[in-house]
C-alpha positions as CSV (number, residue, x, y, z in Angstrom):
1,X,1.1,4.7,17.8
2,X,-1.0,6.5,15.7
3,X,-2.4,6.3,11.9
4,X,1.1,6.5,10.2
5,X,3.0,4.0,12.2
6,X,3.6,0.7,10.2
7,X,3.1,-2.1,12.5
8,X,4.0,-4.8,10.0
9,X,7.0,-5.2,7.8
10,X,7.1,-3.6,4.3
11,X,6.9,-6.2,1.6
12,X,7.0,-5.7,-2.3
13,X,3.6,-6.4,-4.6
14,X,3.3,-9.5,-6.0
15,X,2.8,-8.1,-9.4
16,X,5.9,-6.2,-9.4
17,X,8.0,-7.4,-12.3
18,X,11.4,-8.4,-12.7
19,X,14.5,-6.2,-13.9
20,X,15.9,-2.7,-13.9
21,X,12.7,-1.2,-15.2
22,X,10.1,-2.6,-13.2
23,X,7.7,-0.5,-11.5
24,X,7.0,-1.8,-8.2
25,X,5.8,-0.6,-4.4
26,X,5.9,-1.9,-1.1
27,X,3.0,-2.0,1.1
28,X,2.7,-2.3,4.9
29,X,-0.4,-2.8,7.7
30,X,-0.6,0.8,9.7
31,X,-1.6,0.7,13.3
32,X,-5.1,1.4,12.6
33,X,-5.5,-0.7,9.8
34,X,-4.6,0.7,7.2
35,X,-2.2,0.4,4.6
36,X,1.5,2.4,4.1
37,X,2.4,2.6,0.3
38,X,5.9,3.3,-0.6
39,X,8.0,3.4,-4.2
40,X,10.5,-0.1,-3.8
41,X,12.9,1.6,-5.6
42,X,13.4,4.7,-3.5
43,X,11.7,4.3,0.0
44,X,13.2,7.3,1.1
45,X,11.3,9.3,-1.3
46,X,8.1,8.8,1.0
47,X,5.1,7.1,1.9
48,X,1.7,7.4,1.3
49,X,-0.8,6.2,4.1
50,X,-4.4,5.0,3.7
51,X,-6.9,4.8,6.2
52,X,-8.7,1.0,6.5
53,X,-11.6,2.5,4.5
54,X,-10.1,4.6,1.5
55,X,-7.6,0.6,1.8
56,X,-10.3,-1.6,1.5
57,X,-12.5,1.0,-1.3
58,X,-9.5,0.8,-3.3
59,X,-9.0,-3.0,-3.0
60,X,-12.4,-3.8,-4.1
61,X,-12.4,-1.0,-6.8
62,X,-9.0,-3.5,-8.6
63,X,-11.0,-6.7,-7.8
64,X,-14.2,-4.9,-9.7
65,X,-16.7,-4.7,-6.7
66,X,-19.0,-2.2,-6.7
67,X,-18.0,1.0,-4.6
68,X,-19.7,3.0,-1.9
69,X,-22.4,5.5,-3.3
């Protein structure tokens, strides 16, 4: 396995909305523990994979913690 293998299921954001219109992703773990980000609508079109640091930066830049200098 390397970086870009999900090891988890792909489950949709809990902030997705409801409807047609909704913009939503799905995010799975990756082998090293990151995270694999992919559009709900069209999971064919990709995915986009995130180390466990650039993951967990990214978390605690949304939940307003103060980044890495």
């Amino acid at each position: 396995m390397n970086s870009r293998t999900a090891v988890s299921r792909f489950r949709k954001s809990s902030y997705s909305g409801a409807g047609e219109a909704s913009e939503c992703v799905e995010v799975a773990c990756t082998a090293d523990g990151g995270r694999a980000v992919r559009d709900s609508k069209d999971p064919a079109r990709g995915t986009a994979y995130f180390g466990a640091g650039a993951w967990r930066e990214f978390v605690n830049g949304l939940a307003g913690r103060p980044l890495p200098q």
